[in-house]
C-alpha positions, 0 to 999 in steps of 0.5 A, a space after each residue: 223540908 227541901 225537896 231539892 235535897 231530897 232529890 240530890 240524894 236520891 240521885 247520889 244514893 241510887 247507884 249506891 244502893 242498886 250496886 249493893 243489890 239493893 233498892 232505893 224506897 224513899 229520901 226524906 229530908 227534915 228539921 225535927 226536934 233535935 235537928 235536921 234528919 236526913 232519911 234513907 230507906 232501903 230494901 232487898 231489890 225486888 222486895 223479897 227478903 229484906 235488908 240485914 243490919 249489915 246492910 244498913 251498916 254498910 250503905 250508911 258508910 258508903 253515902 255518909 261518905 259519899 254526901 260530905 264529898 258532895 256537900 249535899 247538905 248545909 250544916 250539920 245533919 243526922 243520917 239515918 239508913 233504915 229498912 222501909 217497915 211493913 207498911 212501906 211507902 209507895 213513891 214509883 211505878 214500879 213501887 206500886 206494880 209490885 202491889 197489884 192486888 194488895 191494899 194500899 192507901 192513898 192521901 192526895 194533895 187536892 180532895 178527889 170526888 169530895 175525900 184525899 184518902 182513899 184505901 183500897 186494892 190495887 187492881 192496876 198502874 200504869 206511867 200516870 196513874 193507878 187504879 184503886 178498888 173500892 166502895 164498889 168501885 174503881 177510883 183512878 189516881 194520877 202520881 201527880 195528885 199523890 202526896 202520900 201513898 203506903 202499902 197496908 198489910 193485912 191485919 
């Protein structure tokens, strides 16, 4: 919806989150059916462990509070702190680093050789881009192309 809020919110919740030893994953601001939601998930720094209810609890006081004072979002809005699920989505570098050898799929913006979904092993990430292992081959995705990426648990 506003990608700007998004960001804003990113930047307030940031050292929110890190504090409490934890790890800022995503911000998602949206109108949805009943109203306009804010998103923010949340994980044990590192990814090892994942976040307790308490956890949750707690940073959601902390940036409801945090976000009035700053008047982040006009109008009204439902925040929600959650834990990123299994199949989490992968935002940063450092998002993805933690993946290496695991499978992840990709939906770019723009079709890359003819497809926007590509799912497959990461082998590699660098600042620009990751390398994805599949069909035989490798595919090198820059994040600027990335609209959409989440890691994929084995089934």
């Amino acid at each position: 919806m506003n990608g700007t809020v998004a960001a804003r919110v990113w930047e307030l919740a940031d050292p929110v989150v890190t504090h409490e030893g934890l790890e800022l994953v995503d911000v998602e601001f949206r109108r949805e059916q009943h109203g306009t939601v804010l998103r923010v998930f949340i994980d044990r720094a590192g990814g090892e462990g994942g976040v307790s209810l308490d956890d949750l609890t707690r940073v959601s006081r902390q940036l409801s509070d945090l976000l009035d004072v700053h008047d982040v979002v006009a109008g009204s809005y439902n925040l929600e702190v959650s834990s990123p699920g299994i199949d989490r989505r992968l935002r940063r570098p450092e998002h993805f680093r933690r993946y290496i050898g695991k499978t992840v799929r990709v939906r770019t913006a723009e079709p890359i050789d003819g497809r926007r979904v590509f799912t497959g092993t990461l082998t590699a990430v660098d600042a620009d881009a990751i390398v994805l292992a599949l069909d035989g081959g490798c595919h090198t995705i820059r994040f600027a192309d990335i609209a959409r990426a989440n890691y994929q648990p084995e089934s």
